[in-house]
C-alpha positions in Angstrom: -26.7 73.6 79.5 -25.6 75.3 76.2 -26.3 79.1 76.0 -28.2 81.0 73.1 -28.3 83.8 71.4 -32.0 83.8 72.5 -31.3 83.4 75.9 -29.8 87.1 75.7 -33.1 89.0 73.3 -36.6 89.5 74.6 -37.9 90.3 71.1 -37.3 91.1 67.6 -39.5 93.6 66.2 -39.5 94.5 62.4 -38.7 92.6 59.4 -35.6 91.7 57.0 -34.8 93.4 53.5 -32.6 96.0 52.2 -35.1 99.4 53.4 -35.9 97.6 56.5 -34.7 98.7 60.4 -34.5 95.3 62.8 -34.5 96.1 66.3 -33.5 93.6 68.9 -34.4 94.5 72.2 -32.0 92.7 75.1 -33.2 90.9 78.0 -33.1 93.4 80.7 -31.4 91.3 83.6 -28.7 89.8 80.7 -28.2 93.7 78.7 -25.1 94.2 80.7 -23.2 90.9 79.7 -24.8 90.6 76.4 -23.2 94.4 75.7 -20.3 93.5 77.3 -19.7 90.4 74.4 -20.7 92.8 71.3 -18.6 95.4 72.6 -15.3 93.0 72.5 -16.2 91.3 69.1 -17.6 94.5 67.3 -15.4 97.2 65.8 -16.7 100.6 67.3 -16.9 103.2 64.8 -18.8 106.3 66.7 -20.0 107.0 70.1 -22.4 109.6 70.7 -22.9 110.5 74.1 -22.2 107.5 75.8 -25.3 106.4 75.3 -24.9 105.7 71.4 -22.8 103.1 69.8 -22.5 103.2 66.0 -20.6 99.3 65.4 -19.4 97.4 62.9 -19.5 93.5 62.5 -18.0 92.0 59.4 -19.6 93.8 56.4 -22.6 94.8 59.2 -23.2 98.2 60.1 -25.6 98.4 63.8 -26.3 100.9 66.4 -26.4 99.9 70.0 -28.2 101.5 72.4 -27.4 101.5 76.5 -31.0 100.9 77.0 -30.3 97.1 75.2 -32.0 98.1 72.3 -30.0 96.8 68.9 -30.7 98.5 65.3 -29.8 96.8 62.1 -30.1 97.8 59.1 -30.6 96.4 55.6 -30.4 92.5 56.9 -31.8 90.7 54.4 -32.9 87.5 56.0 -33.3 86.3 59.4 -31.0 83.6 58.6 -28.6 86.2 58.4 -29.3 87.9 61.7 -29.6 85.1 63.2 -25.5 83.9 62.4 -24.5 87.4 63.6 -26.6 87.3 66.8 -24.5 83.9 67.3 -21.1 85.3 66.4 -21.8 88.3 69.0 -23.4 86.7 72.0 -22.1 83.2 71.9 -18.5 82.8 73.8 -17.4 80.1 70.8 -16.7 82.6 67.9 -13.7 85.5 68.1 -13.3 89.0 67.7 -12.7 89.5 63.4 -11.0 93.2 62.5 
């Protein structure tokens, strides 16, 4: 069976545009391994108290949350979150600097 990006989020709350926050809240029993991908394909930029992770992906600026909660900014479609929920959860695509 072929894994999803979906198989990973429990919900999407919010909507696209350049002035609009996305959140993506993790599945809780997956958080752990779904962090563990985004951590090794995103570029960390600021950590605030271990609890707080301020990343970069491509030209995509996000904050991660321990909780599994994921905060996007200025995503313009959900075409486009979509293809970087892909390239961070799915095992296929690599790590770009």
């Amino acid at each position: 069976m072929m894994t999803t990006a979906s198989d990973y989020i429990a919900r999407i709350e919010g909507t696209c545009g350049a002035e609009s926050d996305i959140i993506v809240v993790l599945k809780f029993d997956k958080k752990d391994q779904a962090l563990e991908k985004i951590f090794k394909k995103a570029i960390l930029k600021n950590k605030i108290a271990g609890m707080i992770y301020d990343l970069r992906f491509e030209e995509y600026s996000f904050r991660v949350y321990a909780s599994g909660k994921i905060i996007f900014r200025g995503i313009q479609s959900k075409q486009t979150l979509n293809k970087i929920l892909d390239a961070l959860l799915l095992e296929s695509i690599a790590k770009k600097d």
